[in-house]
KOLDREN-570331 format. One line per 3 residues: their letters; for each residue x, y negated, z of C-alpha. Coordinates in Angstrom, 3 decimals, always signed. Example, Ala and Ser with C-alpha at 12.3 -4.5 7.8 and 13.67 -1.06 7.14 Angstrom:
// residues 2
AS) +12.300:+4.500:+7.800  +13.670:+1.060:+7.140
***
This chain:
// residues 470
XXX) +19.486:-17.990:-135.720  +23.608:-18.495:-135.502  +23.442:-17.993:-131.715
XXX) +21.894:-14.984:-132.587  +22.909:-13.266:-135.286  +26.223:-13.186:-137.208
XXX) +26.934:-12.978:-141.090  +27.886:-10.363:-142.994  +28.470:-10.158:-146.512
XXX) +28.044:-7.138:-149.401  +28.136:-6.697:-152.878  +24.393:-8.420:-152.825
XXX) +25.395:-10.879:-150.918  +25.245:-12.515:-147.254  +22.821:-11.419:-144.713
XXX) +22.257:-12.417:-141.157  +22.890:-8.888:-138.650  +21.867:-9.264:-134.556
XXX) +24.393:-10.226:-132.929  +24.751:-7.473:-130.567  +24.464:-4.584:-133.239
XXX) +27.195:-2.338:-133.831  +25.616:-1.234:-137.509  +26.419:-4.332:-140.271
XXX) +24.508:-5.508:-143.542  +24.646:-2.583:-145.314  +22.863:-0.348:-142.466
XXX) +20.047:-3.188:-141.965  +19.708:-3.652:-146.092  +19.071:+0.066:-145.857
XXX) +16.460:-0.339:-142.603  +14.337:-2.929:-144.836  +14.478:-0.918:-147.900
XXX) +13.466:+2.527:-146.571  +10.169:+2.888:-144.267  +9.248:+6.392:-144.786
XXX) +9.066:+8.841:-142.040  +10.126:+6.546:-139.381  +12.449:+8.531:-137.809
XXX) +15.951:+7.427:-137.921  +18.755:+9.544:-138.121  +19.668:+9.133:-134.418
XXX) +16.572:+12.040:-133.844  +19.522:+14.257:-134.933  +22.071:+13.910:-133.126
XXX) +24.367:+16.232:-134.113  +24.382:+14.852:-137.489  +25.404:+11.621:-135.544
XXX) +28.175:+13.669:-133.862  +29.163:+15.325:-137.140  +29.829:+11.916:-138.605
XXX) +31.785:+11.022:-135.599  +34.205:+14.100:-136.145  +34.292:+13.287:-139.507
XXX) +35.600:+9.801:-139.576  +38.459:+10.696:-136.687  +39.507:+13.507:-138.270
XXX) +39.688:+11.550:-141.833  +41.849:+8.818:-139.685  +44.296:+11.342:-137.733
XXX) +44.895:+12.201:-141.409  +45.590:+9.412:-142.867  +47.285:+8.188:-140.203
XXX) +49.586:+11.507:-140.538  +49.978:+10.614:-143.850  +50.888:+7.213:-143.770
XXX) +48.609:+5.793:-145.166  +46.367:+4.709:-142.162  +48.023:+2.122:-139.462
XXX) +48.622:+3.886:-136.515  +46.726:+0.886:-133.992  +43.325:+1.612:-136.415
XXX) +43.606:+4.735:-136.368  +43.975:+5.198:-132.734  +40.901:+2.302:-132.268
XXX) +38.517:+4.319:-134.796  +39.290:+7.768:-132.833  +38.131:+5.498:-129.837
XXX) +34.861:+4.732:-130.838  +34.142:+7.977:-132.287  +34.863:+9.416:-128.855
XXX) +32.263:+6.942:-127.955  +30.012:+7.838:-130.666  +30.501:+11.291:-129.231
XXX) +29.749:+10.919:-125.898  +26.005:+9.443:-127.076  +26.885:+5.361:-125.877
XXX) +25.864:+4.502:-129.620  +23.170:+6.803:-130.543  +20.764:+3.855:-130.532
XXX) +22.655:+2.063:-133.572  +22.317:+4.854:-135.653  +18.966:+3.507:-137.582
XXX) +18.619:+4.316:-140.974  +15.559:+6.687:-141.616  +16.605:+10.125:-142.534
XXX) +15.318:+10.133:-145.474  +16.365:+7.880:-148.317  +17.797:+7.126:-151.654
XXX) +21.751:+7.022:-152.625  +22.215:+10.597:-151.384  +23.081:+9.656:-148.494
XXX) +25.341:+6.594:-148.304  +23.187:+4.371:-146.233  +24.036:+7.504:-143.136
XXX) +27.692:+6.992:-144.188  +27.311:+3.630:-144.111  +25.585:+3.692:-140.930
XXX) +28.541:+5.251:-139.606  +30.951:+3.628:-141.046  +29.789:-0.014:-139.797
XXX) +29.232:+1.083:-136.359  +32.650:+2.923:-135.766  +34.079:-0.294:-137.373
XXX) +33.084:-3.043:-134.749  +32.686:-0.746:-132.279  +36.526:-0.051:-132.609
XXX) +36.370:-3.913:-133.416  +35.601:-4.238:-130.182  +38.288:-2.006:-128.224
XXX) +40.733:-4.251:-130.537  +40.032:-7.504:-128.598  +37.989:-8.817:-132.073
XXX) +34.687:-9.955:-132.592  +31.831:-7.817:-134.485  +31.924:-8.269:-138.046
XXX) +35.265:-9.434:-138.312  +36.456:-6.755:-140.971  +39.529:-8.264:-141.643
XXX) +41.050:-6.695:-139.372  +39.016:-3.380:-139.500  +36.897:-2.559:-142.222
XXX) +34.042:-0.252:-142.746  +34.341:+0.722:-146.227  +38.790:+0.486:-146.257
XXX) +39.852:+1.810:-142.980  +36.908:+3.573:-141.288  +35.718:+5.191:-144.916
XXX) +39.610:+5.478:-146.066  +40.229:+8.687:-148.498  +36.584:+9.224:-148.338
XXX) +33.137:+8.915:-150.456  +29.601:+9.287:-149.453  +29.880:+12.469:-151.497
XXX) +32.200:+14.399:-149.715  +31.444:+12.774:-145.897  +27.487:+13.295:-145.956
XXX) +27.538:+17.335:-147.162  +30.055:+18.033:-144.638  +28.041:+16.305:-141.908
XXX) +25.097:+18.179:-143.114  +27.160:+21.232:-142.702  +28.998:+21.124:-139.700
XXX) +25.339:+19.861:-137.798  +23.879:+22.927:-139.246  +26.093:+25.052:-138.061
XXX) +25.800:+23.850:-134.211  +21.906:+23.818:-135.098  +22.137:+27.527:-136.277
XXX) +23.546:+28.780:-133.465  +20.797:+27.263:-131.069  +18.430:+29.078:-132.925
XXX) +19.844:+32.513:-132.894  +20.161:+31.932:-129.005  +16.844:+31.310:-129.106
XXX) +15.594:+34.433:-130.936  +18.271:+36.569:-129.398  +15.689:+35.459:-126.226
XXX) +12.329:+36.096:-127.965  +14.252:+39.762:-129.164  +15.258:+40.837:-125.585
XXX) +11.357:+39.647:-124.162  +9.741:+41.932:-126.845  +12.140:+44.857:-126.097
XXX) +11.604:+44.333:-122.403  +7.968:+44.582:-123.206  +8.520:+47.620:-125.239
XXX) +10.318:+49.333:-122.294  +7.074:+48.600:-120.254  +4.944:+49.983:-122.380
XXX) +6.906:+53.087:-123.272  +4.223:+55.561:-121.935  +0.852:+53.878:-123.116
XXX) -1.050:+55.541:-126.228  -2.914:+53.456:-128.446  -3.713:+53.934:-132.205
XXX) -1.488:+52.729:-134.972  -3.225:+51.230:-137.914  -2.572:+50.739:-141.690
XXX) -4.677:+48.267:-143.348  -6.865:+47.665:-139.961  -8.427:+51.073:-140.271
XXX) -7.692:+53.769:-137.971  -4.211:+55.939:-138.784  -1.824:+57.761:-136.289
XXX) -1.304:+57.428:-132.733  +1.684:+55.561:-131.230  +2.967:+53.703:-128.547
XXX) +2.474:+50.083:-127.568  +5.918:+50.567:-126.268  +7.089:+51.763:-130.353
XXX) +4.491:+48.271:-131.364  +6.605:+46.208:-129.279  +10.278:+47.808:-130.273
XXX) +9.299:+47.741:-134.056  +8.911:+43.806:-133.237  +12.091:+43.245:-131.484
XXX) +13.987:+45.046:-134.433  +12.778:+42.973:-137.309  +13.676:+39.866:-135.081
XXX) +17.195:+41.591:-134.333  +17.770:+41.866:-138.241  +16.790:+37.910:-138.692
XXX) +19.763:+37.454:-136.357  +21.947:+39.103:-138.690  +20.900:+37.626:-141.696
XXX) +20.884:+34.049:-139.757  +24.446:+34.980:-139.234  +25.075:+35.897:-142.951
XXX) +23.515:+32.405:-144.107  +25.407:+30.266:-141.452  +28.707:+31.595:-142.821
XXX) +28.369:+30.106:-145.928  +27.420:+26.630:-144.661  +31.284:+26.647:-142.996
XXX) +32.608:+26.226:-146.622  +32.820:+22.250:-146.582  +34.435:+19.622:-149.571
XXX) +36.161:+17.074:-147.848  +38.691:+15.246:-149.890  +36.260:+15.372:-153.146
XXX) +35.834:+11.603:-152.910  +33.356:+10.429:-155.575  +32.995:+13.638:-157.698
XXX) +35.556:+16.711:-156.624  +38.457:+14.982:-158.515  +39.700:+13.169:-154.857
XXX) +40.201:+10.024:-156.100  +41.730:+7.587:-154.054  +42.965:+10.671:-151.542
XXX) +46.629:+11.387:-150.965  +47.369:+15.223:-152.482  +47.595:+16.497:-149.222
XXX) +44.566:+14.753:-147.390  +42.074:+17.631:-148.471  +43.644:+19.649:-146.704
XXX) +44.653:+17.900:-143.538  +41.168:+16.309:-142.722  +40.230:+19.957:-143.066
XXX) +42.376:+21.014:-140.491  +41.735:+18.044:-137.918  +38.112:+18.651:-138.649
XXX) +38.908:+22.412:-137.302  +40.499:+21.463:-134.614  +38.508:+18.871:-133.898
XXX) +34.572:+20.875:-134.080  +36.222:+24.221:-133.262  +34.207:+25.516:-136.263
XXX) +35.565:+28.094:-138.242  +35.643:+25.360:-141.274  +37.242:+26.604:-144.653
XXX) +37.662:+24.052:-147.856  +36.010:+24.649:-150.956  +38.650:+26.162:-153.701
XXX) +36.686:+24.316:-156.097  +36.035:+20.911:-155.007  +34.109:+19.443:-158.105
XXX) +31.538:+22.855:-158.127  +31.016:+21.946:-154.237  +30.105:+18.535:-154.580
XXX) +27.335:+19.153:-156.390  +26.457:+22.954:-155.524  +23.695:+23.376:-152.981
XXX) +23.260:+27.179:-153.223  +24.333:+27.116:-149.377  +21.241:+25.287:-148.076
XXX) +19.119:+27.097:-150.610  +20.397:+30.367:-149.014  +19.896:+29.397:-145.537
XXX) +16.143:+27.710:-145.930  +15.258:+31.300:-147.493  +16.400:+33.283:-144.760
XXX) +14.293:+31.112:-142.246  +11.219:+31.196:-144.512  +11.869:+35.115:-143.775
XXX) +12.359:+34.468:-140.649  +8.740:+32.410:-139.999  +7.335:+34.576:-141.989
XXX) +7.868:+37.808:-139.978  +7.297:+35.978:-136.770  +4.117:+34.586:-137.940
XXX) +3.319:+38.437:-139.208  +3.957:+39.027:-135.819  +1.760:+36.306:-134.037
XXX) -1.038:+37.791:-136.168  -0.495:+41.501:-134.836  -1.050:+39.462:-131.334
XXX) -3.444:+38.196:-132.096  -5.715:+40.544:-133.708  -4.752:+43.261:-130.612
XXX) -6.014:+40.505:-127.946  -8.951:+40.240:-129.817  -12.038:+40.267:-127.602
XXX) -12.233:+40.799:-124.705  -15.523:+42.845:-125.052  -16.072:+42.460:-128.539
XXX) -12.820:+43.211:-130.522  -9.862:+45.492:-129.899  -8.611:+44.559:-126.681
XXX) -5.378:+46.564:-126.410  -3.455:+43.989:-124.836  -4.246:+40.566:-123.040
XXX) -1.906:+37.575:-123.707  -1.427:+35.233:-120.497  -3.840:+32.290:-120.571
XXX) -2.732:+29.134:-121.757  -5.594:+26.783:-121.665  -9.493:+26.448:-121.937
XXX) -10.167:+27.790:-125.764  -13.766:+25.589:-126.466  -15.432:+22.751:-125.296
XXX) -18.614:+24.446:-125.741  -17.863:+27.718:-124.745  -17.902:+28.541:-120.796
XXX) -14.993:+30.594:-119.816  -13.400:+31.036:-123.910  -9.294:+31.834:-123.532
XXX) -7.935:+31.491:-127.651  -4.398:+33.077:-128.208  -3.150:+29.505:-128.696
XXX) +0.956:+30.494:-128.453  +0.637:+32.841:-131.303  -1.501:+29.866:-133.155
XXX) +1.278:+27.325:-133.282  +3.521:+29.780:-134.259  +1.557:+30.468:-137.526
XXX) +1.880:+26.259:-138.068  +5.018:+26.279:-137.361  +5.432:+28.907:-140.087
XXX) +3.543:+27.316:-142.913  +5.590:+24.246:-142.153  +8.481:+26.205:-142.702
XXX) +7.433:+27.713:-146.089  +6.638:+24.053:-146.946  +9.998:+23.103:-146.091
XXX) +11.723:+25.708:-148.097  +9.659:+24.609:-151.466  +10.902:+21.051:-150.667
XXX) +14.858:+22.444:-150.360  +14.118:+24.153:-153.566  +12.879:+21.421:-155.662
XXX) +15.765:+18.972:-154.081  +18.137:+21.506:-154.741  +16.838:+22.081:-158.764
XXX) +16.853:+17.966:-159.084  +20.729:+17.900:-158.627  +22.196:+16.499:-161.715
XXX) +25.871:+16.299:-163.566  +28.437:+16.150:-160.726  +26.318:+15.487:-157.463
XXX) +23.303:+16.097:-155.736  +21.200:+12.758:-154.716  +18.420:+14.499:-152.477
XXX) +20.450:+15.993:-150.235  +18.402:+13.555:-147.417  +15.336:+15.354:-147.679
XXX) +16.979:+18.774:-148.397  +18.831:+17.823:-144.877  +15.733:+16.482:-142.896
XXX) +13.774:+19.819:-143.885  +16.298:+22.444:-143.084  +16.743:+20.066:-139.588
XXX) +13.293:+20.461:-138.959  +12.908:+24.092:-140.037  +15.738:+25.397:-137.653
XXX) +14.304:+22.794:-134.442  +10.561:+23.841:-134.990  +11.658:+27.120:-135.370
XXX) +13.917:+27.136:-132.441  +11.231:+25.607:-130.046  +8.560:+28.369:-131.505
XXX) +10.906:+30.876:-130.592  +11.369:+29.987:-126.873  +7.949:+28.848:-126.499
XXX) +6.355:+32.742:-127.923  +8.898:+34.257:-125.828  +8.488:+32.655:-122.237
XXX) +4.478:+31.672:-122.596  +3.657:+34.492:-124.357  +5.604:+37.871:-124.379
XXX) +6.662:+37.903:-121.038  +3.031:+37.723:-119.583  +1.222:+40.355:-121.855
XXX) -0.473:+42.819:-120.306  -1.882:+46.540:-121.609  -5.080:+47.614:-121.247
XXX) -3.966:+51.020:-121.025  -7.511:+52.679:-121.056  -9.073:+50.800:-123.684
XXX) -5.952:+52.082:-126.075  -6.589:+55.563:-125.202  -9.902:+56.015:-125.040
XXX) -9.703:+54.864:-128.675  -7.122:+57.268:-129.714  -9.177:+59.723:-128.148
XXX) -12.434:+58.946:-130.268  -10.410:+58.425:-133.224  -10.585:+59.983:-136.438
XXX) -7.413:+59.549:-137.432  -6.457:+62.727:-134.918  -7.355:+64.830:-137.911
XXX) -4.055:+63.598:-139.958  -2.100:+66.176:-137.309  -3.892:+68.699:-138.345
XXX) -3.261:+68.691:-142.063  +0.457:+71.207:-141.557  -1.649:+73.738:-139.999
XXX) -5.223:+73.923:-141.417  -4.146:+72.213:-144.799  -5.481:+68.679:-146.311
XXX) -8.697:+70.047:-147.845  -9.708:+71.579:-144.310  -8.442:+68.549:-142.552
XXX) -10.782:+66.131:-144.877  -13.924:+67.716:-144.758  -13.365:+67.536:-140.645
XXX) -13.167:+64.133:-141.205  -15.794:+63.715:-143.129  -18.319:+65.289:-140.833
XXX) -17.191:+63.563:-137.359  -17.430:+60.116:-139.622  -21.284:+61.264:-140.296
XXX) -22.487:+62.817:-137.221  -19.752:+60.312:-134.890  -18.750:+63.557:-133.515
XXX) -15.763:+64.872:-131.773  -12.591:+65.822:-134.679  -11.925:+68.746:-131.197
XXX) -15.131:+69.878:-131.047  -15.518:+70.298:-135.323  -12.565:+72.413:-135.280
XXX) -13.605:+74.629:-132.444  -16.952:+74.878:-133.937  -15.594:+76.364:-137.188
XXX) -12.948:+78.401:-135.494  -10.269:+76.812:-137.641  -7.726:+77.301:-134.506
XXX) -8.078:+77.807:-130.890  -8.583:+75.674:-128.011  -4.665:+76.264:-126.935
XXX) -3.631:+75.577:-129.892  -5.742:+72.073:-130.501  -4.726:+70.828:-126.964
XXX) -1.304:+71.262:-127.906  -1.600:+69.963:-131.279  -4.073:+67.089:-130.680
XXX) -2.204:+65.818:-127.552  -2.125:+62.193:-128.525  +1.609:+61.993:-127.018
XXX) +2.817:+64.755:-129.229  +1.951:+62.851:-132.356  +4.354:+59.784:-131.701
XXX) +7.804:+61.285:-132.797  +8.730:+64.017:-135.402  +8.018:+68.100:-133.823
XXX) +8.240:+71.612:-134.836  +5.234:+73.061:-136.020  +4.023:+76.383:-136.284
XX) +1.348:+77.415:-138.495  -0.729:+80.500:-137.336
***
């Protein structure tokens, strides 16, 4: 056991740590105590990263201060650079979901830094007197202040991955769109038959509400730069030198190149969580229109002999293992699940968010893991739709014509110049007899043939027109 372990020692008391670990007692008291979703904080590693910036910006500031010695602060900046460059990911092991809002991730951090810089100082793991976790490498800082901010600045980097990726899925439907500029189909409200259209307009209307996520993506991500280091315990930045608020904020600026601003107010931002609140909405919107989306596909592949069969999405794999020769619209599929896991998500961020109490919020773990999970799942969905989907749907350019063409809904262009009344009972009639809304008209004499070739021309119904009524 001694020649493989050494022992550490915490307010509970001693505990025997591997040997070659960079993490201490606290991190493995934390690794016995929380067995829940099995996957450790090192799945995310910008959060890992965001630690890392943390805890050498909070030491150039100290340092700067004087209240940090200049040799540890220059060996913790060391091994956050190594922390940084991914050599300790594997150490980071505490699951990402626990209890003490967060301090067994701080901890975590803090313990690994420590003998990692330990280490670059010529001294043995473990041997805090000379560099300490909670004095040096946690200096000016509390659990409170260092774990929001991490959650922040990762979501920020993780934000921006995901508007790259639906910026992608945006330009594949409006390349789509363009490609389908010229082919006439039937435009539906409530699944029954209404005006005609373009796939090409179908396809546009799709990119747009995608574009308009983006904006609102952008709109939540601005309020997740607003960070409150140098709060300490509770806001009141106790055991902080006056001016360390706002010089870890500016190393942390420098340091991220994130347009990072500190909260005016730092006891409301300790314990405010409006921010992630705001931002799991707007990507519940977000899976929500994509998944509206994914069921438009869906329903217009339907088929291929028995449903609408506009369009064909690419083939992705064998749909039954019963059924000879079935293709299912799988891509669009896992984009719905990925969707109700979203919503799912959201109600989780909203009930961790409510649970806050007095000066701080303790489920900011779970409200973390779900938003991380959200913005991946929904990042992957994205690209996935967009490159195994969109790209390689074709148009079945008669089918959507030929059903335009048989379509009652032609009749709706004919309300400005024969009136509604005139205009229903045509309907009407082709419904019972399955006849011709042309030939009807004719038949009655309610125009001429010029005149209905011109007005029923299923291209001249897709944008606004002059009329003339005769």
């Amino acid at each position: 056991m001694n020649d493989q372990c050494r022992i550490e020692c915490d307010c509970i008391g001693e505990m025997p740590v591997p040997k070659d670990a960079y993490y201490g007692c606290q991190t493995l008291r934390a690794m016995n105590n929380y067995h829940i979703t099995g996957i450790p904080i090192s799945h995310y590693p910008r959060l890992v990263n965001a630690l890392a910036y943390i805890k050498m910006a909070a030491a150039q500031a100290n340092a700067s201060l004087g209240m940090l010695d200049e040799e540890i602060a220059r060996a913790i900046c060391r091994a956050c650079e190594d922390v940084l460059s991914g050599k300790l990911l594997e150490h980071f092991v505490v699951d990402c979901i626990q209890g003490g809002a967060g301090t067994s991730t701080n901890m975590n951090a803090n313990e690994v830094i420590a003998n990692r810089a330990l280490e670059l100082m010529g001294r043995e793991k473990g041997d805090y007197q000379f560099l300490s976790p909670n004095t040096h490498v946690n200096m000016s800082q509390s659990t409170n202040d260092v774990y929001p901010t991490a959650l922040r600045i990762a979501l920020v980097l993780e934000i921006r991955e995901l508007i790259d990726s639906m910026h992608h899925l945006r330009r594949t439907f409006e390349a789509k769109g363009n490609e389908f500029a010229d082919i006439i189909k039937m435009g539906r409200t409530q699944l029954q038959d209404a005006v005609p259209m373009t796939l090409g307009q179908e396809f546009h209307a799709w990119a747009v509400m995608i574009g308009e996520d983006e904006h609102r993506l952008r709109e939540a991500q601005a309020l997740v730069h607003e960070i409150n280091m140098g709060a300490t315990a509770i806001g009141t930045g106790l055991n902080a030198h006056p001016d360390y608020a706002r010089a870890v904020t500016e190393k942390l600026v420098e340091l991220t190149t994130l347009p990072l601003t500190l909260s005016p107010d730092l006891v409301e931002a300790t314990q405010d969580t409006g921010a992630y609140v705001q931002l799991s909405g707007v990507l519940k919107r977000v899976t929500v229109k994509l998944s509206k989306i994914c069921n438009d596909l869906r329903l217009l592949s339907s088929g291929p002999r028995c449903g609408l069969n506009e369009i064909n999405l690419p083939p992705m794999a064998p749909g039954s293992s019963i059924m000879p020769g079935k293709v299912n619209p799988v891509i669009p599929e896992v984009l719905n699940q990925i969707a109700f896991k979203v919503i799912g998500n959201d109600l989780t961020v909203t009930m961790a968010a409510e649970a806050g109490q007095l000066e701080l919020n303790v489920m900011e773990p779970v409200l973390g893991q779900s938003l991380f999970e959200s913005i991946n799942i929904l990042r992957r969905g994205c690209v996935t739709l967009a490159d195994k989907c969109v790209r390689g749907i074709t148009a079945n350019a008669d089918r959507c014509r030929a059903m335009v063409e048989h379509s009652i809904g032609l009749v709706t262009a004919l309300n400005p110049y024969i009136g509604y009344e005139k205009a229903t009972e045509i309907a009407k009639e082709a419904m019972a007899t399955n006849g011709s809304v042309y030939d009807i008209v004719l038949e009655k004499g309610y125009m001429t043939k010029e005149e209905l070739e011109d007005v029923l021309k299923p291209e001249n119904m897709t944008r606004p027109r002059y009329f003339h009524k005769g």
